[in-house]
C-alpha positions as CSV (number, residue, x, y, z in Angstrom):
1,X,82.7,-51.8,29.1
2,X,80.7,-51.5,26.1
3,X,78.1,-49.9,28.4
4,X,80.4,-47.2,29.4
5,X,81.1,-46.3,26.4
6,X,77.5,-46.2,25.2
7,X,77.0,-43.7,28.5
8,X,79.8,-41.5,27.4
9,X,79.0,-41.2,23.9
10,X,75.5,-40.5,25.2
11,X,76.4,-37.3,27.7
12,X,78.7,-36.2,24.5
13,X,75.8,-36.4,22.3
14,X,73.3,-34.4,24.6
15,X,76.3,-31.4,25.8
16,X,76.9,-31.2,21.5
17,X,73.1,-31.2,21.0
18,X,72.6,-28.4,23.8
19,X,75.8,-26.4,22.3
20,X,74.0,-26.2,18.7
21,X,70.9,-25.7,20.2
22,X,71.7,-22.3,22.0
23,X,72.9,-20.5,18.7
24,X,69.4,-22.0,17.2
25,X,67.9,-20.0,19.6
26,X,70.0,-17.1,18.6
27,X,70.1,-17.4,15.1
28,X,66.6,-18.8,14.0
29,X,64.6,-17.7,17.0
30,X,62.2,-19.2,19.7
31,X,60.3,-21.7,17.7
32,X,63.3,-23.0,15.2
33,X,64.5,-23.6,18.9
34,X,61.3,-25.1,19.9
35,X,61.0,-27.5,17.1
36,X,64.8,-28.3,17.1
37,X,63.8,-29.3,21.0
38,X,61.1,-31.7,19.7
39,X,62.8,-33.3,17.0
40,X,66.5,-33.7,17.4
41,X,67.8,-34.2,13.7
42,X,66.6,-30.4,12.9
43,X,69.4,-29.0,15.1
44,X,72.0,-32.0,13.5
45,X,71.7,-30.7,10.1
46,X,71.3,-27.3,10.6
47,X,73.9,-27.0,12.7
48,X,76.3,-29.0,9.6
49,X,74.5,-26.8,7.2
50,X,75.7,-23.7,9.5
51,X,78.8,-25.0,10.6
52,X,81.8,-22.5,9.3
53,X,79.4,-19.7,9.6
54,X,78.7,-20.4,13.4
55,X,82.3,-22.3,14.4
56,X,80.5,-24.9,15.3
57,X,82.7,-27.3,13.1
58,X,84.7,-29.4,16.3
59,X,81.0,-29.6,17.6
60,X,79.5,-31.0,14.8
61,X,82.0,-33.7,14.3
62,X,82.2,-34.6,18.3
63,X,78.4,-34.9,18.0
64,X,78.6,-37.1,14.8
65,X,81.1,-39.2,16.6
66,X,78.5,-39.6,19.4
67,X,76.4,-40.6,17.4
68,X,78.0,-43.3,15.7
69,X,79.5,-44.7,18.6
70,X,75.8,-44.8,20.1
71,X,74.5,-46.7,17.3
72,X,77.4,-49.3,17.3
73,X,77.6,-49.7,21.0
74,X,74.0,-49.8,21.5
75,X,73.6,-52.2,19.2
76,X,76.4,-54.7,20.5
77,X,74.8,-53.8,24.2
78,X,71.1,-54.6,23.0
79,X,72.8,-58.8,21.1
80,X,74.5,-58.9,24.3
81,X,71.2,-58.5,26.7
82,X,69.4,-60.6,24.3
83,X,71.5,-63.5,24.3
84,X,71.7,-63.2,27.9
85,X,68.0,-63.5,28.0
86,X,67.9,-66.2,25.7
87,X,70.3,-68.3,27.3
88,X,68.4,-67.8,31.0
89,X,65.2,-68.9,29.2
90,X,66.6,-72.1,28.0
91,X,67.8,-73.1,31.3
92,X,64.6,-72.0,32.8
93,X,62.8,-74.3,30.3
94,X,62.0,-77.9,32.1
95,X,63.6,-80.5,30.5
């Protein structure tokens, strides 16, 4: 379940980065767009910084929301795998 989640949050996350992204282009020009395509927190504060100027406000906070929901469901996805792990290592372990 948490998984799914962690999926959706994840295609939010990339349509909201691609959505900022385009008026980058626009706005700043090919290589603000390059470099906001290489390093991903360029576009996230510029595009808070130009949020009421571009209407990107409703993207902004979706893409936030991603994010945050990535983080936490990641996080419980990643102590869930490694306890898994754990737990299949101690009953491989001889006894």
């Amino acid at each position: 379940m948490i998984s799914i989640l962690y999926s959706l949050a994840s295609i939010g996350w990339l349509v909201c980065f691609i959505l900022v992204l385009i008026p980058l282009f626009k706005t700043k020009g090919v290589l603000h767009g390059i470099l906001g395509i290489l390093c991903g927190l360029y576009p996230f504060i510029w595009g808070w910084i130009n949020a009421k100027q571009l209407n990107l406000s409703k993207v902004m906070l979706i893409w936030t929301i991603c994010f945050v929901v990535m983080i936490f469901s990641g996080s419980v996805v990643s102590a869930t795998a490694f306890q898994q792990i754990q737990e299949a290592a101690q009953k491989a372990q001889p006894k």
